[in-house]
C-alpha positions, 0 to 999 in steps of 0.5 A, a space after each residue: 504494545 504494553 500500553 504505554 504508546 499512543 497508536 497512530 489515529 486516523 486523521 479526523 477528516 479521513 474519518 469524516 470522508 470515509 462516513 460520508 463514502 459509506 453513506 448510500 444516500 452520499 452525493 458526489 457534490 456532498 462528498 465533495 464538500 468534505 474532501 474539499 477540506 483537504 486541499 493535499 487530498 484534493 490535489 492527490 485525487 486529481 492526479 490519479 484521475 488524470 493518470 494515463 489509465 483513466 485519461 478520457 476524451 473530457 478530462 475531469 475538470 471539477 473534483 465532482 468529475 474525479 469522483 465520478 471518474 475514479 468511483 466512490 471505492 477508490 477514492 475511499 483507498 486513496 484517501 486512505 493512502 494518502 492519510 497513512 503517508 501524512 499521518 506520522 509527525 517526524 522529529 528529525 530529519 533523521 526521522 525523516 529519513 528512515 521514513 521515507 526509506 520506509 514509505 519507498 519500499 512500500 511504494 516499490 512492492 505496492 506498486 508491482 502488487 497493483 500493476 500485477 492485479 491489473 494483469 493478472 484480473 483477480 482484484 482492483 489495482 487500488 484495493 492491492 495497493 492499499 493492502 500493500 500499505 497497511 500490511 507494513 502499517 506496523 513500522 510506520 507505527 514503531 518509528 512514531 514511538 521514537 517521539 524525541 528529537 534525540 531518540 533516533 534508532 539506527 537503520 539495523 536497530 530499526 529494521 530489527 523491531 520491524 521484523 519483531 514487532 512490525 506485524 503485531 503492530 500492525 494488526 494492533 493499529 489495523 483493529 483499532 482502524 476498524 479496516 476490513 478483515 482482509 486486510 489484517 490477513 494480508 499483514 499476518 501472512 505477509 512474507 509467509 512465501 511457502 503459506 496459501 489459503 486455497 488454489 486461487 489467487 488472492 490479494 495475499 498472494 499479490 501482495 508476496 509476489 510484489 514484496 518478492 520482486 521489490 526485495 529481488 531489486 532492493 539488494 542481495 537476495 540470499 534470505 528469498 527462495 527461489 520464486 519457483 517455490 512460492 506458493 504464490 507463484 505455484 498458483 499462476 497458469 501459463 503464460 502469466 509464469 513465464 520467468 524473465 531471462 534472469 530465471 529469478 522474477 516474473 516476465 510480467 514484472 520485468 515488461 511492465 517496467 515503465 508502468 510500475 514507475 508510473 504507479 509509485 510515482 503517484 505514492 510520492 
């Protein structure tokens, strides 16, 4: 923050396709051209194409067909998902595992947040997904600074800039990204449970709901307010509020069960 780190940059293929995707004249065989540098990319949109909520009766056979089966917006986000994941080098396999510690509980509440956009009809599963990975893109960006082999910050020092300093980075690396501004809102109220802009559901509001529901599960859950206090929840209209047995998650979230693993699994 004072300068003297070097800011995770967006790899310079990402921002060729991301040029080519707001390009209105942009073929999909052109666009194809580009994605074709990243053989990893490639591969990633094949496998959201041939998901089962896009399987069709002809299954894409080319990377011109997954473009056109998954539409220019989407892969725009999941190019954008995939460069975050591989953007941050690791110097240790300590390094290695406090980000994959990391990068599991942002495809944990990313993957609630989109399945929930899905039910609840108010945003494209793949915009919410995004937004739930940017909006902790400020601890990916402190564990880059740890550069030397030898400096590893322990779990609990980690965790401790993360709540300090993870969304003022975020919002820092966000600018730099030139991403749309509704995505840095998402990172300035995320975890902010008692906080709405207005009486319908937003994508801040999806992203809470899934960080909730994925602390809910990760641990001990004393620090959360009962989910009846959210605004988030607050804005959800019966049946969509109904609780699971335990009184203390969404219905929605605990019969989706199956869904929601299927979604984190194409995040790894």
């Amino acid at each position: 923050m004072n300068g003297e780190e070097q800011l995770p940059s967006l790899p310079m293929i990402t921002m060729e396709i991301r040029r080519a995707l707001a390009n209105p004249d942009a073929s999909t065989s052109s666009l194809a051209r580009v994605i074709n540098k990243d053989p990893a990319l490639s591969a990633t949109l094949v496998k959201h194409a041939a998901s089962t909520r896009l399987r069709t009766a002809l299954p894409p056979k080319t990377l011109e067909d997954v473009i056109r089966t998954l539409g220019m917006l989407e892969v725009d986000r999941i190019t954008m998902v995939h460069s975050i994941k591989s953007l941050f080098t690791l110097h240790s396999a300590s390094h290695k595992k406090l980000f994959v510690d990391t990068w599991s509980r942002l495809a944990r509440r990313g993957s609630i947040s989109a399945v929930l956009a899905r039910l609840l009809g108010h945003a494209s599963s793949e915009h919410v997904l995004l937004a739930s990975v940017l909006s902790d893109i400020g601890a990916l960006a402190i564990l880059s600074a740890f550069k030397d082999a030898q400096q590893i910050p322990s779990p609990e020092l980690y965790s401790r800039l993360c709540r300090e300093y993870g969304k003022s980075l975020g919002v820092i690396v966000l600018k730099k990204w030139a991403v749309d501004d509704s995505y840095i809102a998402v990172v300035r109220g995320l975890g902010a449970w008692d906080g709405s802009s207005g009486p319908g559901v937003e994508l801040v509001d999806l992203i809470n709901l899934g960080l909730f529901h994925a602390l809910r599960e990760a641990g001990p859950t004393a620090l959360l307010p009962p989910l009846r206090e959210l605004a988030a929840y607050r804005k959800l209209q019966p049946p969509l509020n109904a609780l699971d047995p335990s009184g203390n998650g969404l219905a929605l979230v605990a019969s989706q069960r199956a869904e929601i693993q299927r979604v984190e699994s194409l995040l790894q």
